[in-house]
C-alpha positions as CSV (number, residue, x, y, z in Angstrom):
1,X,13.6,-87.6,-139.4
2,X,14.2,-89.3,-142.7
3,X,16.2,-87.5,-145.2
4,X,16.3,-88.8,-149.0
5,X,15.2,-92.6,-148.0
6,X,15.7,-95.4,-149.8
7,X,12.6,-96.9,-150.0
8,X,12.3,-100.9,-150.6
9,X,8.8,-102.3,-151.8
10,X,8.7,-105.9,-150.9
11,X,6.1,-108.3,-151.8
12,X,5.4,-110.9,-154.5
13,X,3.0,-109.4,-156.6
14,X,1.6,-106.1,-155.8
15,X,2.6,-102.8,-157.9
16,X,3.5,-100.9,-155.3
17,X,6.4,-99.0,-156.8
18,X,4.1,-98.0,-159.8
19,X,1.9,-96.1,-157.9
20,X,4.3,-94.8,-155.5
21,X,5.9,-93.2,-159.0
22,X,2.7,-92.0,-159.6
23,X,3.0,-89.7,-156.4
24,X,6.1,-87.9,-157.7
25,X,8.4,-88.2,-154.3
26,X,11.7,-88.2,-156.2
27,X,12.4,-90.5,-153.5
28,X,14.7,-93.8,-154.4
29,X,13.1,-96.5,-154.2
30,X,13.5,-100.6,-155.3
31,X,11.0,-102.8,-156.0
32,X,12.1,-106.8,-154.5
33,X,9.9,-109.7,-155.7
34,X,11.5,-112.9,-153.6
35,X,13.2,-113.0,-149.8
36,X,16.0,-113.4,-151.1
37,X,16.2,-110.2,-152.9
38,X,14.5,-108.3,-149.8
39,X,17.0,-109.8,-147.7
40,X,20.2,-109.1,-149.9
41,X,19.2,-105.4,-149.6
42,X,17.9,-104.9,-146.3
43,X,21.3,-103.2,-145.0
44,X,20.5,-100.6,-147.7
45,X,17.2,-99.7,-146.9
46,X,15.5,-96.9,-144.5
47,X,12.2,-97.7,-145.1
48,X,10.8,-101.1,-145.8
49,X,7.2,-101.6,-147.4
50,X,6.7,-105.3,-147.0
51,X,4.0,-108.0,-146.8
52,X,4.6,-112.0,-146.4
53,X,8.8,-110.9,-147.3
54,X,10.1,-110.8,-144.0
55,X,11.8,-112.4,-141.2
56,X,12.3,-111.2,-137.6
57,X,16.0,-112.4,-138.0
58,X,16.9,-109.4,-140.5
59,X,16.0,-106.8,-137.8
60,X,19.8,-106.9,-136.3
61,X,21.7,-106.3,-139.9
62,X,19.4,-103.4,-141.0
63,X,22.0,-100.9,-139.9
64,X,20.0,-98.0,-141.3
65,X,16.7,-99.5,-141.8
66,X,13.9,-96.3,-139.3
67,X,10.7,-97.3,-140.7
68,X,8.7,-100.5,-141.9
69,X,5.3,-100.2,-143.0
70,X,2.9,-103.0,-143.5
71,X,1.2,-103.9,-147.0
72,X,-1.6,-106.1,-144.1
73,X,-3.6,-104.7,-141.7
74,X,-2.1,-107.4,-139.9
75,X,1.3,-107.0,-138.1
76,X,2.0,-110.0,-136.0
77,X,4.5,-111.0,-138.1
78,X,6.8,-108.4,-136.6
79,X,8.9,-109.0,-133.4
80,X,7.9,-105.4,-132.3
81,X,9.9,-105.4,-129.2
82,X,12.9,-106.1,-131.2
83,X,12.0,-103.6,-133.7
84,X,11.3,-101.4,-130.2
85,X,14.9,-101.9,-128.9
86,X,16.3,-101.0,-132.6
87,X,14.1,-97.7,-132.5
88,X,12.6,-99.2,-135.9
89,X,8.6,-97.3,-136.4
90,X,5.8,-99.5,-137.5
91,X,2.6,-98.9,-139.1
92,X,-0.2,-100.8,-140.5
93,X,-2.4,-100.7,-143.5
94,X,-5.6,-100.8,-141.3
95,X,-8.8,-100.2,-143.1
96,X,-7.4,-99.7,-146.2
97,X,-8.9,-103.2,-147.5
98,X,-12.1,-102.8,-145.1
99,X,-14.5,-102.7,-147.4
100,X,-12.7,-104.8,-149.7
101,X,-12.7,-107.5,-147.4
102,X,-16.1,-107.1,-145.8
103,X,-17.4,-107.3,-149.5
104,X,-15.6,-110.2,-150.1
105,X,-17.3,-111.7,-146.6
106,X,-20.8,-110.8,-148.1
107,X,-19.6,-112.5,-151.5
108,X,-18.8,-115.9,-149.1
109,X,-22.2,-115.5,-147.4
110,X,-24.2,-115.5,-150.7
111,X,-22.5,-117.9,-152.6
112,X,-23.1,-120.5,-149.8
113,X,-26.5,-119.1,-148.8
114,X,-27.5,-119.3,-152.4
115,X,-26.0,-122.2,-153.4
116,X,-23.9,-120.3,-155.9
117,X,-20.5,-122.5,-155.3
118,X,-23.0,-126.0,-156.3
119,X,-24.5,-124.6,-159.5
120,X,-20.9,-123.0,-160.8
121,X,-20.2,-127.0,-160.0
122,X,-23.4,-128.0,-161.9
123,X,-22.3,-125.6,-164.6
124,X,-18.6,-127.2,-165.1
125,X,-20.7,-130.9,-165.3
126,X,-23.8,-129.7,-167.8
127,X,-25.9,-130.6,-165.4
128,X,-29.7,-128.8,-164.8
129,X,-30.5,-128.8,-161.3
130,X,-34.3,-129.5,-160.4
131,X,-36.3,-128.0,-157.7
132,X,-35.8,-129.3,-153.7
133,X,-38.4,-130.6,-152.4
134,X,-37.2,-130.7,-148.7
135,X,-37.0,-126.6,-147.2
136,X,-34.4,-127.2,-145.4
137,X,-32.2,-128.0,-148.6
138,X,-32.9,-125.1,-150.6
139,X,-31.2,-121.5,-150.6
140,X,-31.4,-119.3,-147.5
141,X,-32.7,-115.5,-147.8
142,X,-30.4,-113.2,-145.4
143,X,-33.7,-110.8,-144.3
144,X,-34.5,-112.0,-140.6
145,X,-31.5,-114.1,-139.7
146,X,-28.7,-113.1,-137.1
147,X,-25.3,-112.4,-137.9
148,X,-22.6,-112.5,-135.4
149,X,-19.5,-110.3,-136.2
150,X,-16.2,-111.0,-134.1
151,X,-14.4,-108.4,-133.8
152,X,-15.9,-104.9,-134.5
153,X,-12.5,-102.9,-136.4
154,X,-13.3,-101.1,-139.5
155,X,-13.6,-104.0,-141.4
156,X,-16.0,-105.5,-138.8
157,X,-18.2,-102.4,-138.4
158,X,-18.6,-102.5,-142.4
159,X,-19.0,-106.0,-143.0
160,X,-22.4,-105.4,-140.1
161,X,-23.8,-102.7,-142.3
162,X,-23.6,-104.8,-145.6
163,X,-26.0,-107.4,-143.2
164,X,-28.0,-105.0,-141.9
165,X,-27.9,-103.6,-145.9
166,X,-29.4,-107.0,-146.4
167,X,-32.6,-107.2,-143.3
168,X,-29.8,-109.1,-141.1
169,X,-29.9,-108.4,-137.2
170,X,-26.3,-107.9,-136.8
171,X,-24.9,-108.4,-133.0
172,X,-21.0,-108.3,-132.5
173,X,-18.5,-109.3,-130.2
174,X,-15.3,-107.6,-129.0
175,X,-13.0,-108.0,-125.9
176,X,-15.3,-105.5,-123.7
177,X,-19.2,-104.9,-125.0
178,X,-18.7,-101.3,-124.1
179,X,-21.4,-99.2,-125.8
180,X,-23.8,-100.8,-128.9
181,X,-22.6,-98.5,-132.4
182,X,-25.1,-98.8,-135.2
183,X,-25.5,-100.9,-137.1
184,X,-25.5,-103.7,-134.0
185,X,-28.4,-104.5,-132.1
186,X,-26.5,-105.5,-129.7
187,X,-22.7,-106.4,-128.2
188,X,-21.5,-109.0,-126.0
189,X,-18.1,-109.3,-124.2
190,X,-15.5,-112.5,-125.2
191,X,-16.9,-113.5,-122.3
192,X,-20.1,-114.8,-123.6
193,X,-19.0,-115.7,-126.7
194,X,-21.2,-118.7,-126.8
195,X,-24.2,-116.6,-126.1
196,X,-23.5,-115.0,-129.1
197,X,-22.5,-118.3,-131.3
198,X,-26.0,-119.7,-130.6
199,X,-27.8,-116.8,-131.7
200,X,-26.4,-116.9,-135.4
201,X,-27.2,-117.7,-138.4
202,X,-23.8,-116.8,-139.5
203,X,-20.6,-115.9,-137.7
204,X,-18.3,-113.3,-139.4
205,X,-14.2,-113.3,-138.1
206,X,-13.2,-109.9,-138.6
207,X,-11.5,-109.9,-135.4
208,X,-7.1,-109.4,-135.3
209,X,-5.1,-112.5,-134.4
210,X,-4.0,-111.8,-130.6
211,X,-2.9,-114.2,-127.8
212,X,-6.4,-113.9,-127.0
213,X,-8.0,-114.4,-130.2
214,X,-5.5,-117.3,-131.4
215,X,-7.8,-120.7,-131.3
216,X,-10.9,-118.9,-130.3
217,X,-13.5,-120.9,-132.4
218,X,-12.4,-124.4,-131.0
219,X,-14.9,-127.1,-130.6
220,X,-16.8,-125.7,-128.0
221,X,-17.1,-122.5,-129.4
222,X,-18.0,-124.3,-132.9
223,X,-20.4,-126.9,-130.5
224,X,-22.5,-123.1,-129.4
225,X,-23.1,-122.8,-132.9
226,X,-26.5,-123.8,-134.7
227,X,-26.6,-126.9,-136.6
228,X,-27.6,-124.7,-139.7
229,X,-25.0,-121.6,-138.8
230,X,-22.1,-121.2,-141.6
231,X,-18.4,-119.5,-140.3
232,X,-16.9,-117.0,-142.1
233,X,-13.2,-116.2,-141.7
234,X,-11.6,-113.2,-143.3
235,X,-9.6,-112.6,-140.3
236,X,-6.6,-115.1,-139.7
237,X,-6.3,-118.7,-140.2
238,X,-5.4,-119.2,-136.5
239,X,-8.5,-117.8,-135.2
240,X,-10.1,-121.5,-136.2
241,X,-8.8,-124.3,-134.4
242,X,-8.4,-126.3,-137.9
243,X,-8.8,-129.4,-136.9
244,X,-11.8,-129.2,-134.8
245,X,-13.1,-127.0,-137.8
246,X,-12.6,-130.2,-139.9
247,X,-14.1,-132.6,-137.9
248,X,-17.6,-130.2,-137.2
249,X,-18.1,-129.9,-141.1
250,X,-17.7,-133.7,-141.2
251,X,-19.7,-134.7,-138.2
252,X,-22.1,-131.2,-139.7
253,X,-22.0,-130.0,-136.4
254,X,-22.0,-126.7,-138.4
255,X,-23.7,-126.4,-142.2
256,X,-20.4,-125.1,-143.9
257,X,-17.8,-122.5,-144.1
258,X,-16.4,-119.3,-146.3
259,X,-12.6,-119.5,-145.3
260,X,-10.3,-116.5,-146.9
261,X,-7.1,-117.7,-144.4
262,X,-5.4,-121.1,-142.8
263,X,-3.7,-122.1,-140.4
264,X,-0.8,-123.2,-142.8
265,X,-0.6,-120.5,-146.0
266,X,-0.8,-122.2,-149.2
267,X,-2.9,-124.5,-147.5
268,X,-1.4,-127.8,-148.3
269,X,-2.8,-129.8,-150.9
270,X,-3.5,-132.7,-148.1
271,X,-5.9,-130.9,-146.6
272,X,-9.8,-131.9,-146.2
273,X,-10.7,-128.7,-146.6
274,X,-10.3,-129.0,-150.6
275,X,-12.5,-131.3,-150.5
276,X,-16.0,-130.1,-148.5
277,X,-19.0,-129.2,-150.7
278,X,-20.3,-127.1,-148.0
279,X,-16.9,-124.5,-148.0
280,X,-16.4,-122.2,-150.0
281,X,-12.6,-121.3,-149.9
282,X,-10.2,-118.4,-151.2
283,X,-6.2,-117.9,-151.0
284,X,-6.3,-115.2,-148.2
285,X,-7.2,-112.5,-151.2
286,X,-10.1,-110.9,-149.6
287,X,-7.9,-107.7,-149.8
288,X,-6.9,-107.6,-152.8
289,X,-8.7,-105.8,-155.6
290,X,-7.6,-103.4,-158.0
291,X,-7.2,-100.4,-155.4
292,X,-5.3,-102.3,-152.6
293,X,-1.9,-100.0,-153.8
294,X,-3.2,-97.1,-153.9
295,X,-4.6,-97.1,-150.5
296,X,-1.4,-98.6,-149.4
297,X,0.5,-96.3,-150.9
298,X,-1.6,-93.2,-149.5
299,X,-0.7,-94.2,-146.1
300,X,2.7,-94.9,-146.3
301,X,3.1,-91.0,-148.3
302,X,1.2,-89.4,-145.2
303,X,3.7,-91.5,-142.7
304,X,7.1,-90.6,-144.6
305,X,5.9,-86.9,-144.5
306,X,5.1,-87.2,-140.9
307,X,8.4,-88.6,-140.2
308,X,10.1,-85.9,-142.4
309,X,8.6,-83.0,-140.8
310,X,9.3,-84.5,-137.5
311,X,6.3,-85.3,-136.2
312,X,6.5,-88.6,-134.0
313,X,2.3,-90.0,-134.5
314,X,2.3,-92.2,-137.3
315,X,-1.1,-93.1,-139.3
316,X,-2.0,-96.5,-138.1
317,X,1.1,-96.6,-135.7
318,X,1.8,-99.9,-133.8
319,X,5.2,-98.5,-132.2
């Protein structure tokens, strides 16, 4: 049970104090823009809201600290057995970006479908764009073509309704097929991932990173893919092998790329990935719109008064 915590928001940028104000709690709270500042205060804290300011190291000074929850739906920044042994709680932000991010996958797939990311180019130089005479050089319509969705989480599951939304045939792929939930036609096993790389037009990562799932579009996997099939990532950077990724948009083994994450976060400026007309790329944002606190801060007030009236489930518990 938490009694009167002190409550330490730590992130970079988001306003997650104001809207926690908002809520009325009375509860104090501190809001800590820099590691530094996080970890000058961590001994004082009970209950840590943090994304992108932490380190695993910290775990053994914070003397009072019961309860961390994530700003990301992503927790494998965490040493959770550490925070295990310490009797620390964890929970996620799960599916409150989902359909933040599965729009911002749709907004990927059009732009490089459409040619949107070339004529914002053209736009910049005052240059007028005349038709294309060759097919196979001019914009792609969605209705028909097959989407492949790793991973099949909330965000995954919404990101295959915007396709189908759009004509797509949407199949997925998750560690067991298990049963087929609308909107898939159809879903295969890890197993035969390259069965279901060859059959898209595009391939969605929506999947968490996992021992399993780290590297899992390599060469081969990016080798199964059509000639014409773009990747989008909005899951981790790891999920790609980088620097085969690099080498199939050169050798245009595949036709391009919408990439939200990296390997290496900022992605450093010596990177050929700046440089590739056929990729689209964002700074790991696809999250964050103007609602991302709120629906942060939702779940951590439903988890502090779980944990105050004793109840030990936590909404989007990891431990």
């Amino acid at each position: 049970m938490l009694d009167q915590p002190k409550v330490l928001f730590g992130h970079p940028a988001y306003q997650l104090a104001d809207a926690f104000r908002e809520r009325g709690t009375n509860l104090p709270f501190a809001e800590l823009r820099s590691l530094a500042a996080v970890e000058e205060q961590i001994a004082t804290a009970e209950v840590l809201v943090v994304s992108r300011l932490w380190r695993n190291e910290w775990i053994d000074r914070a003397d009072r600290l019961r309860f961390i929850q994530s700003v990301s739906a992503g927790t494998e920044q965490f040493d959770i057995d550490r925070l295990r042994a310490r009797g620390i709680r964890l929970a996620s932000a799960q599916g409150g970006n989902a359909g933040a991010v599965a729009e911002h996958a749709m907004a990927m797939i059009l732009s490089l479908t459409r040619q949107l990311h070339t004529a914002r180019d053209n736009q910049h130089a005052r240059r007028w764009r005349g038709l294309i005479s060759d097919p196979a050089s001019r914009e792609m319509e969605l209705a028909a073509r097959t989407m492949t969705v790793v991973g099949l989480g909330r965000i995954g599951t919404r990101i295959a309704a915007l396709g189908a939304a759009f004509g797509m045939r949407v199949i997925g792929v998750r560690r067991e097929a298990g049963t087929v939930p609308a909107p898939f036609e159809a879903v295969f096993p890890t197993s035969r991932l390259s069965e279901a790389l060859s059959a898209a037009d595009i391939v969605v990562l929506a999947c968490p990173l996992t021992p399993e799932t780290d590297g899992l579009i390599d060469a081969e996997a990016l080798a199964a893919m059509k000639s014409s099939a773009l990747l989008i990532n909005v899951a981790r950077g790891r999920i790609v092998d980088e620097v085969a990724l690099i080498e199939g948009l050169e050798n245009r083994v595949i036709a391009g790329a919408g990439l939200d994450c990296f390997v290496e976060e900022p992605l450093p400026e010596s990177s050929p990935l700046w440089g590739f007309e056929n990729v689209v790329m964002t700074c790991h944002t696809a999250g964050e719109t103007r609602a991302c606190e709120e629906r942060v801060i939702d779940i951590l007030v439903e988890n502090l008064s779980r944990l105050a009236s004793g109840r030990t489930d936590l909404c989007n518990e990891i431990i």
